[in-house]
C-alpha positions in Angstrom: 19.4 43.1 9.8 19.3 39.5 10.7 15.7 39.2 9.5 16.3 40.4 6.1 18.8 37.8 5.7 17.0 35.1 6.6 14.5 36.3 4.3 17.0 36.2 1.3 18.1 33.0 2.5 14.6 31.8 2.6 14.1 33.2 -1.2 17.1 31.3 -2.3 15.8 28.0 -0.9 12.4 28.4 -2.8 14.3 29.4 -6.0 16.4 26.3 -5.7 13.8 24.0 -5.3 11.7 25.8 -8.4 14.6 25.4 -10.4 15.3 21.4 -9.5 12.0 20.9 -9.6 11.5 22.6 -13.2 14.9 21.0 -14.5 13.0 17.6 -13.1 10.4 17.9 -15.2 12.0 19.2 -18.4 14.8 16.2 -17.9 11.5 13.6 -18.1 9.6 15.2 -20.8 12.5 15.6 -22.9 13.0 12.0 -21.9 9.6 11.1 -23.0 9.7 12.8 -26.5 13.0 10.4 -27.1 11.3 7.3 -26.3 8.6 8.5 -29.1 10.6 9.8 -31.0 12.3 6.5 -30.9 9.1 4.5 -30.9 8.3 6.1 -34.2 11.3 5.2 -35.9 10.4 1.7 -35.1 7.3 1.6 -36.1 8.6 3.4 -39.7 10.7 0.1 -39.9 7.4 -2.4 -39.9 4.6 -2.8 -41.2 1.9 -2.2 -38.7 -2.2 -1.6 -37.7 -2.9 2.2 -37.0 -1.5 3.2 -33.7 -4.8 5.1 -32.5 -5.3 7.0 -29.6 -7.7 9.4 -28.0 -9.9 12.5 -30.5 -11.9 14.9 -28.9 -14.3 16.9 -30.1 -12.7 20.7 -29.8 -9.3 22.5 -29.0 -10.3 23.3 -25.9 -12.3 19.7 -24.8 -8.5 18.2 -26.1 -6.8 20.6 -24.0 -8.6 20.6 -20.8 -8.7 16.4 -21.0 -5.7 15.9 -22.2 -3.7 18.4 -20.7 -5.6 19.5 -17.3 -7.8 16.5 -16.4 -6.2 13.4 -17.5 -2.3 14.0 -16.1 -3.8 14.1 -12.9 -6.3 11.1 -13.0 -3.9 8.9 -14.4 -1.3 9.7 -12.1 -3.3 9.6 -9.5 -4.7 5.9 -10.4 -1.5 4.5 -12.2 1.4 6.1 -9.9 0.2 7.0 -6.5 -2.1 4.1 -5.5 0.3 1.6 -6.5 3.1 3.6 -4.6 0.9 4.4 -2.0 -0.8 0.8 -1.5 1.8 -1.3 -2.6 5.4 0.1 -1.0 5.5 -1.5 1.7 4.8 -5.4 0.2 6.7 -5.0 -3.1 10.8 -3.5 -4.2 9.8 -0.3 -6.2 10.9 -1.8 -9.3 8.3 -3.8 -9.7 6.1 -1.8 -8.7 7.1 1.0 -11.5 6.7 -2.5 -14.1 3.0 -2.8 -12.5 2.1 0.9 -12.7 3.6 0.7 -16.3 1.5 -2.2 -17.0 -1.9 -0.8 -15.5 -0.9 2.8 -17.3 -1.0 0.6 -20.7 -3.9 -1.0 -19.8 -6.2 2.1 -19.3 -5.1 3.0 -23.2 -5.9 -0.6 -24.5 -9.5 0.3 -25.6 -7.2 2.6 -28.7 -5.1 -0.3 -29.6 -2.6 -3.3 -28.6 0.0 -0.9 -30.5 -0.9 2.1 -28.3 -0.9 -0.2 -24.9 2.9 -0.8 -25.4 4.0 2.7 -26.6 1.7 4.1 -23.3 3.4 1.3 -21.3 6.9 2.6 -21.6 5.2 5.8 -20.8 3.8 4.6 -17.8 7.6 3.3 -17.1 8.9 6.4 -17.2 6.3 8.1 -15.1 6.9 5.7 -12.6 10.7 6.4 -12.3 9.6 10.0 -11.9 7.1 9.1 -9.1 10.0 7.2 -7.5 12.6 9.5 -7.6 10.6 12.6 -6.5 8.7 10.1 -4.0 9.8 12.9 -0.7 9.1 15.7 -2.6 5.8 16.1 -4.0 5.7 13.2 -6.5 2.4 13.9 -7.7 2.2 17.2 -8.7 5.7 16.3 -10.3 4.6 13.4 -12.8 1.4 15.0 -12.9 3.6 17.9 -14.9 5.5 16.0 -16.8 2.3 14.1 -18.2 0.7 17.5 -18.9 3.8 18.9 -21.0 4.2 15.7 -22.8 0.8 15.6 -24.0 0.5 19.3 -24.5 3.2 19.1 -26.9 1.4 15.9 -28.8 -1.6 18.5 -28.5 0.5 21.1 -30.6 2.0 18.5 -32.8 -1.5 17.2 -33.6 -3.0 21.0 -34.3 0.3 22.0 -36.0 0.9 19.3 -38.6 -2.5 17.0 -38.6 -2.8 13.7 -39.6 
């Protein structure tokens, strides 16, 4: 009898942590479509050069790239070595500025435009690496870079420009 409780005590843990975890991610994507949402109402304001960005050849090269490959990469590279490397020298706060900055940088090559809207980006992956940094930060941010570009993905096959 004891056993079988501990097991249902042991199922509630693992739902509770799906559950924070999942409302973690949906609270920074939802987050992320804001900020471009409100970067695009700015940029509707001006007059300005083409934003740019990445193209790929088909669905499925955008998907896996975009969607599978490039979350992890990035984050790895813009969000865990800087955390990793850096923690211990600098407060976290500028080190989510720096990862913000070197996130921009690797999307410089599409335009000075794109840098800064992939810079705020980078911000706000940041904060999510930091606030999840006990708890599995990378697959975390990793996931919330994947749905926010899956749902540019749909956008972008839904209503092309």
């Amino acid at each position: 009898m004891g056993m079988s409780k501990m097991k249902i005590f042991k199922t509630r843990i693992a739902q509770t942590i799906i559950r924070n975890s999942l409302l973690f991610v949906g609270m920074f994507v939802a987050l992320h479509v804001l900020l471009a949402i409100a970067f695009s109402i700015v940029l509707s304001l001006v007059d300005h050069e083409p934003l740019g960005g990445p193209s790929f050849g088909s669905w499925f090269e955008q998907f896996i790239l975009a969607v599978c490959v490039g979350p992890f990469f990035e984050t790895y590279l813009c969000q865990y070595m800087p955390f990793h490397y850096l923690l211990k020298y600098m407060r976290p706060r500028f080190i989510i500025l720096l990862s913000g900055l070197l996130f921009g940088a690797f999307h410089l090559a599409y335009s000075p435009l794109y840098f800064t809207y992939t810079f705020w980006g980078g911000i706000l992956y940041s904060t999510a690496f930091y606030l999840r940094l006990k708890s599995r930060p990378l697959l975390h941010t990793t996931l919330i870079h994947a749905c926010y570009n899956l749902i540019g993905l749909i956008d972008n096959w839904l209503y092309p420009i």
